[in-house]
C-alpha positions, 0 to 999 in steps of 0.5 A: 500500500502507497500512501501516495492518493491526492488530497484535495477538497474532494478527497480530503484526509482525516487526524484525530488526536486522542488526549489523555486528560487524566489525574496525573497530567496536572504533573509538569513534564519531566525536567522542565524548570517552568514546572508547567503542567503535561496538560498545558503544554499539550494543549498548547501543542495541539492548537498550536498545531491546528494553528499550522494546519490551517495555514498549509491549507489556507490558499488565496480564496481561503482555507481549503478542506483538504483535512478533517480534524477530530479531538478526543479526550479521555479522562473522567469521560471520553469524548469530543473535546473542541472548546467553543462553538465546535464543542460535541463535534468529532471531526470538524473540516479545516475550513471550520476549525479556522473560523471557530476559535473557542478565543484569542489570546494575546502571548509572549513570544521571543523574536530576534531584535536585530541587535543580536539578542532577543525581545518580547512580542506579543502575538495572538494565539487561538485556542481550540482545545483546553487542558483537563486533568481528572480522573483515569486513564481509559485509554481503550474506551478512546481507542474504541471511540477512535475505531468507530469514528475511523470506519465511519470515516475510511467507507466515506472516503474509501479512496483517500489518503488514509487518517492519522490517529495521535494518541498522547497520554502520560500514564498506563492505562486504566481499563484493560489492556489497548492493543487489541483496539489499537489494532482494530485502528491499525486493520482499518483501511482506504484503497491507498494504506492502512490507518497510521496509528502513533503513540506519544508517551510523555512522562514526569521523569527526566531524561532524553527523549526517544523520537521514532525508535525501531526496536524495544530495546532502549525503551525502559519499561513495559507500558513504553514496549506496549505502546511502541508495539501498538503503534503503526510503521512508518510508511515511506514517505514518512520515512524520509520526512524523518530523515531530513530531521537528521533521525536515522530510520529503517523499515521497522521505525514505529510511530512513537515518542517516549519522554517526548519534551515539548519541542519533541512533542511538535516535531513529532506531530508536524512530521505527522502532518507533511503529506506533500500532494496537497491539490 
């Protein structure tokens, strides 16, 4: 399988983003002096994301659908968790997300101040998605949900580019065992590929940070194992997106981040987000 059809407004693809929102993500990310909570950072992370999405689909007329996006939380419940007038919706074209920010905020960015060093500018940031952190961890139940919504999708667009589901979470999960709704995902198809499944582990330890690994064998514990087994290899053209990173890859390079820092955390999901046949 290719993963080679044109995306277009007629046949568009698809992310989802499955977001631990449990207890635990009120701790901050390993080895981070700001001390800021995994849910915050992940929250900026994901609209942030939406935020470049947006502008890789926005053209002269406006901002073509060429992506339909979903975000799932799970925590005390799992389901939809757009803010704003998108609330309750699990995937939403491009074009909407753009016009419905839940609001803007005004924020602090470093930028070069020609002097050779660094000033504050204020820059306005939308906001989709807000950060949660309570309860478990039912990671199967949203692996579950993403199942329903990506067969949903996939017999619509049989001949598309197939979807990427992102799940980010920082703990083990509380309601079984995921890998066999993982590979329910995984089995779920288009004429052009599989659905890609990545999973990003982060954690309140420190350390370096694990990007697109193809063996087990510097991972350090059973969840991470677990969640590198769950997650799809990356297709070719992924493959060499990840190279240009300086990331050395082989067939067997699996879609996962273990102890992934925000920086990481970006990289990894813009990657994810490269297909170059927009039309």
């Amino acid at each position: 399988m290719s993963y080679t059809a044109e995306i277009s407004r007629r046949n568009p693809s698809c992310f989802l983003f499955l977001i631990d929102q449990s207890g635990s993500m009120v701790d901050p990310f390993g080895g981070e002096e700001s001390g800021r909570r995994k849910a915050d950072q992940v929250a900026d992370v994901i609209n942030r994301l939406l935020q470049n999405l947006i502008i890789k689909c926005a053209k002269q007329e406006g901002v073509r659908d060429y992506y339909h996006i979903g975000v799932i939380g799970y925590g005390t419940q799992v389901g939809p968790a757009f803010a704003g007038a998108l609330a309750g919706r699990e995937l939403v074209p491009i074009g909407e997300v753009a016009n419905n920010p839940a609001r803007i905020e005004a924020r602090e960015k470093k930028v070069d101040d020609g002097a050779g060093g660094l000033a504050d500018q204020t820059v306005r940031f939308p906001i989709w998605f807000d950060p949660v952190a309570t309860g478990g961890t039912p990671m199967c139940q949203a692996l579950t949900r993403a199942q329903s919504i990506m067969q949903g999708w996939t017999s619509q667009h049989a001949h598309g580019f197939p979807p990427l589901v992102i799940n980010i979470s920082d703990g083990e999960p509380t309601d079984g065992d995921p890998s066999v709704p993982a590979q329910s995902v995984i089995q779920l198809a288009t004429s052009d590929g599989n659905v890609l499944l990545f999973n990003i582990h982060i954690s309140s330890q420190s350390g370096a940070p694990i990007i697109f690994p193809d063996s087990q064998e510097t991972l350090p514990d059973d969840h991470a194992r677990l969640l590198f087994s769950m997650s799809s290899q990356l297709p070719e053209f992924l493959r060499t997106f990840v190279q240009q990173e300086g990331i050395n890859v082989s067939e067997n390079t699996r879609g996962f981040a273990f102890q992934a820092d925000l920086v990481t955390l970006i990289k990894f999901l813009d990657i994810g987000t490269r297909p170059s046949n927009l039309r």
